[in-house]
ROKEGU-669400 format. One record per residue (C-alpha): x, y, z; residue in three letters; residue number from 1. Coordinates in nm, 2 decimals, always signed. Last residue first. Layout:
[[X,Y,Z],Ala,NUM] ...
This chain:
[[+6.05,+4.66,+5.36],Unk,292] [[+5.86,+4.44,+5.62],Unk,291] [[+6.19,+4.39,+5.77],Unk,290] [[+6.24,+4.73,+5.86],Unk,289] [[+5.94,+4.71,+6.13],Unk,288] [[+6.05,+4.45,+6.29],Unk,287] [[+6.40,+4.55,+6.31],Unk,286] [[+6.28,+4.88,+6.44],Unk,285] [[+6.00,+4.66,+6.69],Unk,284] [[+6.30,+4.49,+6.86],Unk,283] [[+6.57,+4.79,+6.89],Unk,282] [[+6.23,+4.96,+7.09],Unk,281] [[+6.25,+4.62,+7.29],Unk,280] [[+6.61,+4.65,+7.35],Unk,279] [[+6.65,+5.01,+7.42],Unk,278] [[+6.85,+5.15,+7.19],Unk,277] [[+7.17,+5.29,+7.14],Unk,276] [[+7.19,+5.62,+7.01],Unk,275] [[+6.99,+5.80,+6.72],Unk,274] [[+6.72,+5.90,+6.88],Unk,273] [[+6.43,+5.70,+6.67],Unk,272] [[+6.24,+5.78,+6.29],Unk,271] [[+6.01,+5.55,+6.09],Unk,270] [[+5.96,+5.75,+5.76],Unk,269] [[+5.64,+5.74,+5.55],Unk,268] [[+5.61,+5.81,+5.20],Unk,267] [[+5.38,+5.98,+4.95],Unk,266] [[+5.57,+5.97,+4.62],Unk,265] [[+5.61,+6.26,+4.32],Unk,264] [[+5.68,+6.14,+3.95],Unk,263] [[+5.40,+6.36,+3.90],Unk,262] [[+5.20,+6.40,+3.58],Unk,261] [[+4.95,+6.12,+3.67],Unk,260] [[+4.73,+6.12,+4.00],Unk,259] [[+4.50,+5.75,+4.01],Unk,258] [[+4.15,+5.91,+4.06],Unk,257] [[+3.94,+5.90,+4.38],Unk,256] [[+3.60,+5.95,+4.45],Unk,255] [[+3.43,+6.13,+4.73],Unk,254] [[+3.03,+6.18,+4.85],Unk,253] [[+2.97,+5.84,+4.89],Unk,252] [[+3.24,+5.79,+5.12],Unk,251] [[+3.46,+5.51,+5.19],Unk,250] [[+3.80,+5.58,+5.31],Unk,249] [[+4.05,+5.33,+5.23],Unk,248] [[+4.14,+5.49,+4.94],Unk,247] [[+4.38,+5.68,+5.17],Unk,246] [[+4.65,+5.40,+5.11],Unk,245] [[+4.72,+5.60,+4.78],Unk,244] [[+4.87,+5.93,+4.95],Unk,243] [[+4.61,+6.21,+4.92],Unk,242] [[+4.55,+6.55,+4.67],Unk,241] [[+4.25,+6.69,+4.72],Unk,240] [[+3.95,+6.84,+4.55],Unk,239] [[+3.72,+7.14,+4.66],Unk,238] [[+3.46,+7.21,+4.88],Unk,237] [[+3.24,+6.99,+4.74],Unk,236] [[+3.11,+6.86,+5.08],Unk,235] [[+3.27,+6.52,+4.99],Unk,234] [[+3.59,+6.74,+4.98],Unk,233] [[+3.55,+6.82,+5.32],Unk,232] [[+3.51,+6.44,+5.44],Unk,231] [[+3.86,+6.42,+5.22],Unk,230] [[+4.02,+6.69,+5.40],Unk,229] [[+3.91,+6.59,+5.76],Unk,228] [[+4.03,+6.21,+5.70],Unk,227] [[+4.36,+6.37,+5.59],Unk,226] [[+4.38,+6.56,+5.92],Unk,225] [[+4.40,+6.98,+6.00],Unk,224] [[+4.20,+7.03,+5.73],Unk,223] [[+4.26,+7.42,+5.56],Unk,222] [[+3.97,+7.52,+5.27],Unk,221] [[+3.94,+7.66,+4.99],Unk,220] [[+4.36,+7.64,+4.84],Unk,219] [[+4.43,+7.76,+4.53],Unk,218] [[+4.70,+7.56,+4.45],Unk,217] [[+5.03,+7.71,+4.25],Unk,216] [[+5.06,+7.61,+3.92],Unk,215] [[+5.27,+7.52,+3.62],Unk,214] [[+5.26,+7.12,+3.72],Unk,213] [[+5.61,+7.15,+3.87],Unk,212] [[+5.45,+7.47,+4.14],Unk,211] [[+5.20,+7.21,+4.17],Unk,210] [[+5.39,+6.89,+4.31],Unk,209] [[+5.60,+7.18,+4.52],Unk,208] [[+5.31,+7.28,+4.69],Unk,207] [[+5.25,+6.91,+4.81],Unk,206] [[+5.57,+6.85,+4.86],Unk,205] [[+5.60,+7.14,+5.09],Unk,204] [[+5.30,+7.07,+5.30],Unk,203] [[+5.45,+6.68,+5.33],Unk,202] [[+5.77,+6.90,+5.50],Unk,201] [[+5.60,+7.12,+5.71],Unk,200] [[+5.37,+6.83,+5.86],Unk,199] [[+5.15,+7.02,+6.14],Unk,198] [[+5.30,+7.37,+6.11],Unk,197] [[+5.20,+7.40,+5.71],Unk,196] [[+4.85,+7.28,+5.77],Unk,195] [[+4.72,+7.11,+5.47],Unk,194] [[+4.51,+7.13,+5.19],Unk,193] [[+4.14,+7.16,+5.03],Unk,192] [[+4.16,+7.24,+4.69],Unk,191] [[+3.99,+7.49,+4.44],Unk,190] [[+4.02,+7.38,+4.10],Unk,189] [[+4.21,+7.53,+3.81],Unk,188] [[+4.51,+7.40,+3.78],Unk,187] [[+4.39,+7.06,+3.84],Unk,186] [[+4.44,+6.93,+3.48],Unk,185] [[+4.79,+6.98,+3.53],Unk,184] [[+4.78,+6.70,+3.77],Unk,183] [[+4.67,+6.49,+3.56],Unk,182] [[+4.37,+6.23,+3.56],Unk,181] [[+4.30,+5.90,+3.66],Unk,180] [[+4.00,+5.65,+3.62],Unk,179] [[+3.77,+5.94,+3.51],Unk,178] [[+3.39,+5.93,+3.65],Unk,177] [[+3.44,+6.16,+3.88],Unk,176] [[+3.63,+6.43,+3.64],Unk,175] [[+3.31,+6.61,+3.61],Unk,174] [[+3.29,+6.67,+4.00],Unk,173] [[+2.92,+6.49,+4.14],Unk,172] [[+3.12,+6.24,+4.32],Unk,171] [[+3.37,+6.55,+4.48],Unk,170] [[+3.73,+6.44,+4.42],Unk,169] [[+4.00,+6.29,+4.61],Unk,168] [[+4.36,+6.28,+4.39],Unk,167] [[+4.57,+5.99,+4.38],Unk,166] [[+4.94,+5.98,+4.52],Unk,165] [[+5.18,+5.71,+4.49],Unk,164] [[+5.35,+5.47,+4.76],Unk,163] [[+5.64,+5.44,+4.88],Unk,162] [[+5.62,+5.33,+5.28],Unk,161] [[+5.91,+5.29,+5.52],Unk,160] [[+6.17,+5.50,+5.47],Unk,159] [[+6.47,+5.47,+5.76],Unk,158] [[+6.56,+5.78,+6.03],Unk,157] [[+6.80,+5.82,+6.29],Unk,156] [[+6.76,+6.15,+6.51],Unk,155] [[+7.04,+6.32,+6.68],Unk,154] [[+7.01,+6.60,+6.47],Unk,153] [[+6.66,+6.73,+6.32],Unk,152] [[+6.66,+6.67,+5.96],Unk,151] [[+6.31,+6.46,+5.90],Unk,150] [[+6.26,+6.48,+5.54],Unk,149] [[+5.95,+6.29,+5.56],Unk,148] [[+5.64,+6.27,+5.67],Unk,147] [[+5.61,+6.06,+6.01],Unk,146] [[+5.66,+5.72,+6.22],Unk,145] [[+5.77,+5.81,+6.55],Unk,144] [[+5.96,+5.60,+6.79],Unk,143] [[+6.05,+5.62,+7.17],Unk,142] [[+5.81,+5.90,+7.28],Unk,141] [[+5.88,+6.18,+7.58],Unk,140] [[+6.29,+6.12,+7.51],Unk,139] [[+6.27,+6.55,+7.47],Unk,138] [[+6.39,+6.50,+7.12],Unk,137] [[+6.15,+6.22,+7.03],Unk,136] [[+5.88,+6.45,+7.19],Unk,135] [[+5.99,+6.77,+6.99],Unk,134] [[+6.00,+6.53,+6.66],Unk,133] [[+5.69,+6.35,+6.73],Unk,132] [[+5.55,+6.74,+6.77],Unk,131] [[+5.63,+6.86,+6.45],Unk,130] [[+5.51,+6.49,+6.26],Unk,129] [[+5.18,+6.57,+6.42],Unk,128] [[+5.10,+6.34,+6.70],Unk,127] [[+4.87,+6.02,+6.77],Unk,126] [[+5.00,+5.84,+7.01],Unk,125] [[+5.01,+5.46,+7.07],Unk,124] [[+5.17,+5.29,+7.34],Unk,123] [[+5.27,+4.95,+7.34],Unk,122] [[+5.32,+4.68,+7.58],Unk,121] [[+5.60,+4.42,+7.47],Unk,120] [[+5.48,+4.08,+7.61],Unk,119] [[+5.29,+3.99,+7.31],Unk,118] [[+5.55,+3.99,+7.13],Unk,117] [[+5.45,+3.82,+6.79],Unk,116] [[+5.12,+3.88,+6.80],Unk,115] [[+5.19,+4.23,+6.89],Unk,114] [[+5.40,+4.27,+6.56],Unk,113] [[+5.18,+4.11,+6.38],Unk,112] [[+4.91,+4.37,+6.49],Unk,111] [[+5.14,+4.65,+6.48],Unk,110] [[+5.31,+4.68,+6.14],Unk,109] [[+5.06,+4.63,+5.84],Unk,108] [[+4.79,+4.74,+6.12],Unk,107] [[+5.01,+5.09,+6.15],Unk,106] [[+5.07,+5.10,+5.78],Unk,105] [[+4.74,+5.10,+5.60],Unk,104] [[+4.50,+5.40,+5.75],Unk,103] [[+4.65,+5.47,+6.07],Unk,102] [[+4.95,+5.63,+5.90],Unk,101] [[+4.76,+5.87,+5.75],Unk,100] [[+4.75,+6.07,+6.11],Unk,99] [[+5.07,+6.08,+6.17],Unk,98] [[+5.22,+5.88,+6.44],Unk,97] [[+5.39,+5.83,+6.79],Unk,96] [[+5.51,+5.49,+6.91],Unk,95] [[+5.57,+5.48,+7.27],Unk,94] [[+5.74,+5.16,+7.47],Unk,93] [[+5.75,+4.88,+7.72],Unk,92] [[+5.91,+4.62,+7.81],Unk,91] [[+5.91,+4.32,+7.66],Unk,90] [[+6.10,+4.06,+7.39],Unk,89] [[+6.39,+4.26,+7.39],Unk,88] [[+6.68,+3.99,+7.43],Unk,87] [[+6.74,+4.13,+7.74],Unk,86] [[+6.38,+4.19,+7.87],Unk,85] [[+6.33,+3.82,+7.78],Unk,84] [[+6.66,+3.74,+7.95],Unk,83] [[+6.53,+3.97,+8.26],Unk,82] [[+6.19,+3.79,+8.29],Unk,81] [[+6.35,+3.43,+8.24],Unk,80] [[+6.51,+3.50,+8.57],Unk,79] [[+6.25,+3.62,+8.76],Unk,78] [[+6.02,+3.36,+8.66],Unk,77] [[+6.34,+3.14,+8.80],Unk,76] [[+6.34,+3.32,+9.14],Unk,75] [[+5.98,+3.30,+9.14],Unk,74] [[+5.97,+2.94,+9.16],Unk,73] [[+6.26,+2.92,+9.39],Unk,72] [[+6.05,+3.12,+9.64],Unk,71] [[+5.73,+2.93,+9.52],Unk,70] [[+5.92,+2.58,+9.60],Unk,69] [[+6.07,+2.72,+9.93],Unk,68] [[+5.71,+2.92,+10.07],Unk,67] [[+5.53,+2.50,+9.99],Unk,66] [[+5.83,+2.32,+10.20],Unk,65] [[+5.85,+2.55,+10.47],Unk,64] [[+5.54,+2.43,+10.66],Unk,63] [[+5.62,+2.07,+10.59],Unk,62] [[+5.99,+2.18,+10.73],Unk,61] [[+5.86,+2.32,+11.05],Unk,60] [[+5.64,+2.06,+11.12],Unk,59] [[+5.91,+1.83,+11.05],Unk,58] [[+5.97,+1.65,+10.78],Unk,57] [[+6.12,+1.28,+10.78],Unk,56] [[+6.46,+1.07,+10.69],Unk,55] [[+6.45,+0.73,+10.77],Unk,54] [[+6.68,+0.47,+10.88],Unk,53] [[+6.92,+0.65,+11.11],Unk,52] [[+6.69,+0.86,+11.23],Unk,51] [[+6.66,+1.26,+11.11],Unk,50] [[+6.35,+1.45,+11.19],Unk,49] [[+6.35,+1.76,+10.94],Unk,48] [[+6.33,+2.09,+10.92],Unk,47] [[+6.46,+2.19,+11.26],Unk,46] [[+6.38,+2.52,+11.38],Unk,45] [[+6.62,+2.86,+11.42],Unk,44] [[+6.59,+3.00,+11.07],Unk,43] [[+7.00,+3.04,+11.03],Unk,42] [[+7.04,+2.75,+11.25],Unk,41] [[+6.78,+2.54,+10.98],Unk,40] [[+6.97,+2.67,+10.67],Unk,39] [[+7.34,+2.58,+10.82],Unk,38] [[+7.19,+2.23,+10.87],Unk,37] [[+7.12,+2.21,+10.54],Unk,36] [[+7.41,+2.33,+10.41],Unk,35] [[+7.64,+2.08,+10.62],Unk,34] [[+7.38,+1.79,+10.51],Unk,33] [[+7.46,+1.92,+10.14],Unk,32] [[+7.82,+1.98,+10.19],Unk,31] [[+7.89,+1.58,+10.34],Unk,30] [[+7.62,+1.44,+10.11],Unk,29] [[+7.87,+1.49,+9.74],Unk,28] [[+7.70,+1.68,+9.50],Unk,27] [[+7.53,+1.67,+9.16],Unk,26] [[+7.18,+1.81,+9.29],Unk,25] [[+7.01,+1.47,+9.25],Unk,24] [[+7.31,+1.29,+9.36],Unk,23] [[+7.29,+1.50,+9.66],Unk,22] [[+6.91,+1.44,+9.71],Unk,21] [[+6.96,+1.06,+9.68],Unk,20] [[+7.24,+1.03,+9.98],Unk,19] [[+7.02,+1.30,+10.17],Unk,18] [[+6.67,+1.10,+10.14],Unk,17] [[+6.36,+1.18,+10.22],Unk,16] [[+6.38,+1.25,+9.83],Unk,15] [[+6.10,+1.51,+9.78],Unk,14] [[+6.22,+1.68,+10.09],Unk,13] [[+6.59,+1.62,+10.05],Unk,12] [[+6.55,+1.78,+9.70],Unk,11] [[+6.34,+2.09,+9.82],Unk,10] [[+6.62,+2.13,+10.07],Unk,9] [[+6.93,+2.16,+9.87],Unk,8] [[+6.73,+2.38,+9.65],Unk,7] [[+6.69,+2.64,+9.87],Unk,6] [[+7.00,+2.57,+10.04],Unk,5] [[+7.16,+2.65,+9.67],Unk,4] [[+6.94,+3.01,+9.67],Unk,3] [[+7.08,+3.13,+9.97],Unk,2] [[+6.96,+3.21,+10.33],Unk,1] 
């Protein structure tokens, strides 16, 4: 059975007609009765009752007629399935991401994203910028989105966030009711900081920041998140330094200042194997670099 009897037959059954059916196909009668009647030896019953003034449907045709239009039907479904999965517009793939990025960039990127592709199914992980790289190595997760440098080979990488930092401090601190302050003027408070194995590189900035300011932290207390650190800062635990889009976080317990004395910038890197891509993961990187 083939796909042009198919159709050869749905047109002689909506046309009762095999001069009309051919011109509604775009050929000549003689190969579309010879197809037809090739279809009905190959499933052994006659599909239609042929006089020489009428043309009418068996019970084996009527019966046919409904499995031929879903079969033909799904062929074309199937069709426009594997151009959409062509041109990228779904499949399936695994984003991880730091923590911060949850606060500002993920919704920036995701939800329109989704909205536009609704037919790309995404998975979201959230993974320290250590682990994305192990899992982008081991092809366990498609993209990451983490704390740069990123200098593992075979990985592509493109900045997509620059922003500044600000500095979360307690409510009752003296500097609360500042706008901004320095980072020199931190020198001598306790902070609340980072892991070094979650996000070595952010962990280095951050000391790096200081050492530039004339000091070297003296870190409190260790939060594994940036959520973590600023709920413990509420606590009075000690102040924090935090990209911008971190504001976010409401407490009543923390304020945050603008950070001056730093030419220092949070950023976020979106980072892939760097090979060819699958089609919808190729999709969401354009995406995502066209938001700038």
């Amino acid at each position: 059975m083939e796909l042009h009897q198919i159709r050869y037959f749905i047109a002689v059954a909506e046309e009762l007609h095999f001069g009309r059916a051919a011109a509604r196909e775009n050929v000549s009668q003689p190969p579309l009765s010879f197809q037809i009647k090739k279809l009905e030896q190959e499933l052994g019953v006659d599909l239609f009752h042929r006089t020489k003034r009428r043309v009418e449907l068996s019970a084996a045709g009527t019966a046919f007629l409904p499995e031929a239009r879903r079969i033909l039907a799904d062929l074309v479904t199937a069709a426009e399935t594997a151009k959409k999965a062509h041109r990228g517009e779904s499949g399936a793939l695994t984003i991880g991401f730091v923590h911060s990025a949850a606060f500002d960039y993920l919704p920036r990127l995701i939800g329109p994203f989704r909205r536009k592709y609704p037919e790309i199914e995404l998975g979201l992980l959230e993974l320290t910028v250590s682990e994305q790289v192990r899992e982008l190595t081991e092809g366990k997760i498609d993209i990451g989105i983490v704390r740069p440098p990123v200098r593992e080979k075979g990985l592509a990488s493109y900045k997509m966030v620059h922003e500044p930092f600000s500095v979360a401090v307690p409510v009752l601190h003296p500097l609360s009711a500042q706008h901004a302050t320095s980072l020199q003027s931190l020198a001598e408070e306790d902070f609340v900081f980072y892991p070094e194995h979650r996000s070595p590189a952010f962990h280095h900035q951050l000391l790096t920041m200081c050492s530039e300011a004339g000091f070297m932290p003296r870190i409190a207390v260790v939060a594994n998140t940036i959520h973590t650190a600023v709920g413990m800062v509420g606590t009075g635990a000690g102040v924090a330094l935090v990209p911008n889009c971190v504001r976010c976080i409401q407490l009543p317990s923390v304020r945050f200042l603008d950070l001056t004395g730093t030419k220092h910038m949070a950023e976020l890197t979106l980072v892939h194997a760097d090979q060819t891509l699958p089609p919808a993961c190729r999709k969401l990187v354009d995406y995502a670099r066209g938001l700038g």
